[in-house]
N, C-alpha and C positions, 0 to 999 in steps of 0.2 A: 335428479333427485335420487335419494338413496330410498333403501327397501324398507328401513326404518320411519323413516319421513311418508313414505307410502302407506304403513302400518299406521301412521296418525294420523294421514289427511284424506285418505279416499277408500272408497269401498272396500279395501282390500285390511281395513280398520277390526272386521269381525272374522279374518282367518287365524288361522291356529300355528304358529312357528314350531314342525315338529323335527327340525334338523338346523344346523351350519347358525346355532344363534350367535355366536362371535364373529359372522360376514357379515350382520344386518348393515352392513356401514359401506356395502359392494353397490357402486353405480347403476342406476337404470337410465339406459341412453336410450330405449326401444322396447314394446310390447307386444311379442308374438306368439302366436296358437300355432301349434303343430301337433296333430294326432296321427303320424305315417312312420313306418316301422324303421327309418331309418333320421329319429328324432335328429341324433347328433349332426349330422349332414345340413340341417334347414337351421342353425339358429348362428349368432353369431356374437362378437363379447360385447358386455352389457345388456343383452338382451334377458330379460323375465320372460320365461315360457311360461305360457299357459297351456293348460293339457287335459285332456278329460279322462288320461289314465286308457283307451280302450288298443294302443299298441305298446303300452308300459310295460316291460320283459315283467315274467313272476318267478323264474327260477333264481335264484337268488346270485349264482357267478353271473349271469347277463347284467341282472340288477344294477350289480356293483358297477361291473361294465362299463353299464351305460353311464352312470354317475360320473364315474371317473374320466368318460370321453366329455361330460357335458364342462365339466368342471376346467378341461384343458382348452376350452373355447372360450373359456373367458367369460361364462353365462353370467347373469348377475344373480339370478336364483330360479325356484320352479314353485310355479302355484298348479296344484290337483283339483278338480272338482269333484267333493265326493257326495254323498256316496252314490255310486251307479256304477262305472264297469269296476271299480279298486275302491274297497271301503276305506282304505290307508294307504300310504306309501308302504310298500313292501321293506320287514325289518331290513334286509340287506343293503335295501335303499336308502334308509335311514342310516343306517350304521356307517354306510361309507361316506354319505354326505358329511355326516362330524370327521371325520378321520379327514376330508381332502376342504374342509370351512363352504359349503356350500350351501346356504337358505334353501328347505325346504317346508311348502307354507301349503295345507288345507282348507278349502276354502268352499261351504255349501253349496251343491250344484244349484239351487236354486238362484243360485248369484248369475247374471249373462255374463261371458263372458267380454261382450261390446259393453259391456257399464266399465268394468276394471279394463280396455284399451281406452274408451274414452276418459276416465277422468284422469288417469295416468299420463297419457297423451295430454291434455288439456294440462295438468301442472305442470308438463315436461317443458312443453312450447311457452307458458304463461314465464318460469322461473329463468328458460332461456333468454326472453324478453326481455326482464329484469335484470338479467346478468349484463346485455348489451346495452342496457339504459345505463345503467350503474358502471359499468367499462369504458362508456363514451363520457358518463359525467366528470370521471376520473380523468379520461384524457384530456377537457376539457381547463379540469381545473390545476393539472400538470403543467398545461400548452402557456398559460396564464401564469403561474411559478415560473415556468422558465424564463418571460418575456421581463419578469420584473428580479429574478434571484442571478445574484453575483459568485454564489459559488452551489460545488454540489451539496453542500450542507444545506442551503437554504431549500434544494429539490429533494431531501433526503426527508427533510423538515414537512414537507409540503405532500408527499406521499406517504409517510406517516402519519397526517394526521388522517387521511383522506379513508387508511387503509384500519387505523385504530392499529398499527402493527411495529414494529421498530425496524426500521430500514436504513442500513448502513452500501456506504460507495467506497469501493476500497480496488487500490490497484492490482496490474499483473506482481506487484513484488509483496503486496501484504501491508503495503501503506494507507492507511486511514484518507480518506481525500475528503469526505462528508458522514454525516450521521444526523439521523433523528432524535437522537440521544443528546444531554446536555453534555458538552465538553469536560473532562473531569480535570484538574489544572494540571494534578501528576502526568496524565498523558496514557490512566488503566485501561480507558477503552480502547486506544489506539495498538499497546501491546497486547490486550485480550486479543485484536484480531490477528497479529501479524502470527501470534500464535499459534491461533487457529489455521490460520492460513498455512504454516509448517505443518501441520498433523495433515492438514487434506494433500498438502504437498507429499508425503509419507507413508501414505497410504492409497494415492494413483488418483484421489478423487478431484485433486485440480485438474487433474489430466481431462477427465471427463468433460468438464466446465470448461476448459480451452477447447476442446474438439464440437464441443455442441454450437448450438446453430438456435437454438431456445432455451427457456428453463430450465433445469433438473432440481429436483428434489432433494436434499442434503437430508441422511439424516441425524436425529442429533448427535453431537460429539463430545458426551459428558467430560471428558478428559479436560479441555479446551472450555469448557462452560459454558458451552452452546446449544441451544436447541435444534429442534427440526426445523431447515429453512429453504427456502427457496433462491437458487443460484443464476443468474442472467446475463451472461456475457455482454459486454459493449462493444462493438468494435467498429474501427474507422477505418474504410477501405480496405474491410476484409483482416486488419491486424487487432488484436487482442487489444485492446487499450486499460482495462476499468470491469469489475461486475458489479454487477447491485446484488443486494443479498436482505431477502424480505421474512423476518423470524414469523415461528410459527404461533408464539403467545399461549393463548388460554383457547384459542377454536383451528380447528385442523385448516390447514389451506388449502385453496380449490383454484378454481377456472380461474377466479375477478383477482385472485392477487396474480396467476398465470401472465394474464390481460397487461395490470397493471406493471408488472414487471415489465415485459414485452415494450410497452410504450415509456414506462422510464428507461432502459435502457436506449431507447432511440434519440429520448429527447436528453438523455446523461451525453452521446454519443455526439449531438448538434452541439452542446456545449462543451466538450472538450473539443473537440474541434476548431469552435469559435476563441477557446482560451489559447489551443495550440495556435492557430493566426495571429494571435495579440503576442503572443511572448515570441513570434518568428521576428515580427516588428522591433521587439524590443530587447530581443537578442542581436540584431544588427548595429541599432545603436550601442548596445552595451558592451559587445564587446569591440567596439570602434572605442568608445571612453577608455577600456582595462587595458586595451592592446598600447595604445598610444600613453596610458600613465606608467605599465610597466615595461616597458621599451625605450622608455626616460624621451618621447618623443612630444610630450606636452605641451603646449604653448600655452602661457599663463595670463591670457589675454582675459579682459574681464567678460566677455563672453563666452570663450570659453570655462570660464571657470563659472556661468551661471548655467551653462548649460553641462556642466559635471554637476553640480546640486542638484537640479532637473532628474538626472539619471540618478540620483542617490548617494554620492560621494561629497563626502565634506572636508576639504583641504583639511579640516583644523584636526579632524579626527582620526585614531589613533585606530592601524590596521594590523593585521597579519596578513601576508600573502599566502596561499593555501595551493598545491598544486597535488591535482590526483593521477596520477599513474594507471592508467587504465592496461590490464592483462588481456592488449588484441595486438595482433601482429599488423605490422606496416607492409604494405598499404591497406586500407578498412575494407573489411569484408561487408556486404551491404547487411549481414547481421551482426556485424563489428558496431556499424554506423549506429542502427538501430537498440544497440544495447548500450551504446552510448550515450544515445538521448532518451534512453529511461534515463540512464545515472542523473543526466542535467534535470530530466523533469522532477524525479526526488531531489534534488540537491536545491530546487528553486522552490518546491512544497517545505524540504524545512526551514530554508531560510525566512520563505514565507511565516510559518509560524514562530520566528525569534524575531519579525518584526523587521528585516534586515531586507535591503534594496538585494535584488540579483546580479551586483557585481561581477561577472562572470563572463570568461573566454576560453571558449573552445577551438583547440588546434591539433590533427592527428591523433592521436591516444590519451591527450592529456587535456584535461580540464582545472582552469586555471581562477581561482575567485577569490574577492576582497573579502576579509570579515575583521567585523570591530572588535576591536582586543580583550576587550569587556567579556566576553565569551571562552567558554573553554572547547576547545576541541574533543575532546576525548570524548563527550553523547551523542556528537554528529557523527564520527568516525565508527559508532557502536550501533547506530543505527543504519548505518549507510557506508559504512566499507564491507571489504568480501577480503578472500581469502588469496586474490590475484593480484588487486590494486594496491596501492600504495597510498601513501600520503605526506609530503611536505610541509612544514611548515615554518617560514620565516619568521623573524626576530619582531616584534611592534615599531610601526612606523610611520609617519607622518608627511603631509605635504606632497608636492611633486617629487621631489630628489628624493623623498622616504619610499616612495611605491617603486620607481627603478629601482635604487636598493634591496627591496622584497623582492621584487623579480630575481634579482642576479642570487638571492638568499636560496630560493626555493631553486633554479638552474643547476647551482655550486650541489645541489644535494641530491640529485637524477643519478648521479653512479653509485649513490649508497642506496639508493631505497631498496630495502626488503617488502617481499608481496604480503602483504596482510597488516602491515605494519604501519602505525606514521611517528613521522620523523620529526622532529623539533630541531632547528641550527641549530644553537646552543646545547641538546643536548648530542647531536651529533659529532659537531664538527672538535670538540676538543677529547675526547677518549680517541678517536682517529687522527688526533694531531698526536697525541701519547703514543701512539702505537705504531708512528714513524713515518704513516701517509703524508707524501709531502704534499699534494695538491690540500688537504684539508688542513697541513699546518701553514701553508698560506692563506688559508679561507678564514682560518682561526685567529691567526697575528691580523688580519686585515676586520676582522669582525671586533676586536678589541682592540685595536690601538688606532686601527684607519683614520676619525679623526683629528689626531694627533701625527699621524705621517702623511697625509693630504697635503699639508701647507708647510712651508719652512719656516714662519713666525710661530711654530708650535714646536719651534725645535729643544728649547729650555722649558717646555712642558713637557715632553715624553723623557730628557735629562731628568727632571724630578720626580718622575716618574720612577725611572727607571732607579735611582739612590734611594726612594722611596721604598720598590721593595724590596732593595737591598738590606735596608734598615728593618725590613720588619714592619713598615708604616709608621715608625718612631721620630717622632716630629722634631724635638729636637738633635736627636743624632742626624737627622739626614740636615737639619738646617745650619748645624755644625760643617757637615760634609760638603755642601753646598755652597758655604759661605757668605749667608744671604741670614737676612733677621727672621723670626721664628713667622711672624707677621706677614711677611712676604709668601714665605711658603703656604701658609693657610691659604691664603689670597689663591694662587698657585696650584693646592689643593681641590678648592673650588672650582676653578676654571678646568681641573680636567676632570671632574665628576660631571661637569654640564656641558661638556665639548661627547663625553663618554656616556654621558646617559646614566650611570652608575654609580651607588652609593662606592664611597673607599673602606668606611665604617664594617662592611658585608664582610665576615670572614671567606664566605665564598667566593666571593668577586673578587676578594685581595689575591686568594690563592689562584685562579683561572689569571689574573694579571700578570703575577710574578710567574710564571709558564709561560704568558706571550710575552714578556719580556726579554725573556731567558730564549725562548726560540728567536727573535726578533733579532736581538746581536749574535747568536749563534748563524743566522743566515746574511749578517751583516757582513762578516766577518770568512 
């Protein structure tokens, strides 16, 4: 209890606050009487001295003195009994207590002092009580949240209400994992925190939160739009995994959110752990499906192909292959390894929240994953690239022979990537075919016309092609040149927009065609 809370509940209700009234909010862990001339010596922090004033210095530098020695013990305040040896605290006494925030309280000696240790003592042990009734109800009804909640939101959810407080679960990187807070769809609480979590980064105070071993105190960090909170490491096996961070709202925090911090962080710590087992399982399968679709090692058996559905992959649908470049040297350093599989663990939380199976193989430095074309790259890459890695990404593709293809897409592009950067084929490989690279103007004639040089019955389509943009795409002059009826050609037309994937229509595409054409007989030749 505080001194304050003692000034309303117990005998100590009809003293007189004649110093430190901006400490009343100073702890009382203990209640001790010492009248021996070497006060500072006998008390210790938290402690309320009781005193009857008869070895209280009166010259006024001891005075101060002593205040200022009581004050560096961490006292919680000093009750006087007067009047009998000291009608008052001595003004020096007074005067120094304001100056260093120390409670000092008056109190009629007719009061015993055993009345104010007993009911002080008697609230102290009764409220401790209640703190462990109410700390065990909590864990209680935590232990229960966890047995039945699927993710940290729903334990975030579940100590929030318990606590009447907002409690958020966020990782070692500043990623959102849970919240007690409704999800906003823009995604503002998730960048309130990573925010924040840059300012504490910036200021040394994550530091402090990784090095700790308990709680610490945060205080608030108006910048960031945060309150005063309380910060609680998670970790598994001794490594940093996750903190929980329990705001401080409309009443200051104490022991019971302490407590409850404490035991969500243990029971946050049992469930990541249980989720990290689930996803080892299901990284094994997965990247056994991604390795064998992008190695063009497939077998299109119909069990296998029900058990690629299973895993998340749909023949029919329409992919990029995605390869990350990770900035560690070969071979992995075991904090190479481990910083690796954060990247996978965020890379499977955001795919998570787009709704998207964890497509995903990890091999050496690079981390390799399916995603549906339906999506743009450029928010994932802004959430979750650095300034080392890299990023690939292939042309949209389909089926078994469409995923080898993406594999060899994102391979063809490992001697371009720049660190910080991601790549697009298309928009890489033809400014590098311009610019004389021969490996990317075969990656580029092979990216637009392959198709069409795969097969030799496709050999009067890449000819019309080719007269095609010679002309300009002018339908009757190349069907003149050609020799063939205007009808034909159309026909002809068709068949290599749908062999090519590609409008002809595109002014762009016409132009990136007539370049792989032009290089294409140029290397013919």
């Amino acid at each position: 209890m505080d001194i304050s809370t003692a000034l309303d509940s117990t005998v100590l209700r009809s003293a007189r606050v004649v110093a430190g009234q901006g400490a009343l909010t100073n702890e009382i862990r203990w209640v001790h009487m010492v009248d021996h001339p070497d006060i500072a010596a006998w008390v210790q922090g938290g402690h309320l001295l009781l005193t009857t004033g008869y070895n209280w210095p009166h010259d006024e530098a001891s005075a101060r003195a002593l205040i200022r020695a009581l004050r560096e013990r961490d006292l919680a305040g000093v009750v006087l009994a007067v009047p009998n040896f000291l009608e008052h605290f001595p003004e020096g006494s007074v005067e120094a207590a304001n100056e260093v925030g120390l409670p000092l309280l008056e109190l009629d000696w007719a009061i015993p002092f055993s009345t104010i240790t007993e009911e002080i003592h008697s609230s102290i042990i009764r409220r401790q009580s209640e703190l462990i009734e109410r700390s065990d109800e909590i864990h209680r009804a935590l232990t229960d949240a966890a047995v039945m909640a699927n993710t940290l939101g729903d334990l975030a959810h579940a100590l929030g209400n318990l606590l009447d407080r907002k409690v958020n679960f966020v990782d070692t990187d500043g990623l959102l994992l849970g919240s007690s807070e409704s999800e906003q769809s823009d995604g503002a609480l998730a960048k309130k925190e990573r925010a924040y979590f840059r300012l504490l980064n910036n200021r040394l105070i994550l530091r402090q939160i990784l090095d700790s071993v308990s709680p610490i105190l945060i205080e608030a960090q108006p910048e960031a739009g945060m309150p005063r909170r309380l910060g609680c490491p998670i970790r598994i096996r001794g490594e940093m995994a996750a903190i929980v961070f329990v705001d401080e709202g409309d009443s200051p925090l104490g022991e019971l959110e302490i407590r409850a911090a404490e035991r969500a962080s243990i029971i946050g710590a049992l469930h990541l752990a249980h989720m990290r087992a689930l996803h080892l399982q299901e990284e094994r399968l997965g990247y056994a499906l991604v390795g064998t679709l992008l190695e063009g090692k497939f077998e299109e058996t119909p069990s296998a192909l029900e058990r690629a559905r299973v895993g998340g992959w749909n023949p029919a649908g329409e992919y990029r292959v995605c390869l990350v470049l990770l900035d560690e040297p070969l071979p992995l350093s075991r904090e190479g390894f481990l910083r690796r599989e954060r990247w996978v663990e965020r890379l499977r939380k955001y795919l998570d929240g787009l709704g998207e199976p964890p497509l995903i193989l990890v091999s050496l430095n690079q981390i390799t994953f399916l995603l549906s074309s339906q999506f743009d790259l450029e928010p994932l890459w802004r959430v979750l690239g650095s300034r080392g890695a890299a990023l690939a990404v292939s042309r949209s593709h389909s089926d078994v022979a469409g995923m080898a293809q993406g594999g060899k897409d994102v391979q063809s592009l490992l001697p371009l990537l720049k660190p910080g950067k991601l790549h697009h084929f298309q928009e890489v490989m033809f400014p590098r075919a311009l610019m004389g690279d021969a490996g990317a103007r075969e990656l580029f004639i092979g990216s637009k016309l392959g198709p069409l040089m795969a097969d030799k019955k496709n050999e009067s389509l890449l000819e019309t092609l080719e007269v095609l943009c010679s002309e300009g795409f002018q339908l009757a002059n190349t069907a003149r040149r050609l020799g063939i009826h205007i009808s034909t050609l159309r026909y002809r037309a068709e068949r290599i927009e749908t062999l090519l994937g590609t409008p002809l229509e595109d002014q762009g595409n016409r132009f990136e065609l007539q370049v792989a054409v032009a290089l294409y007989r140029l290397s013919e030749e």
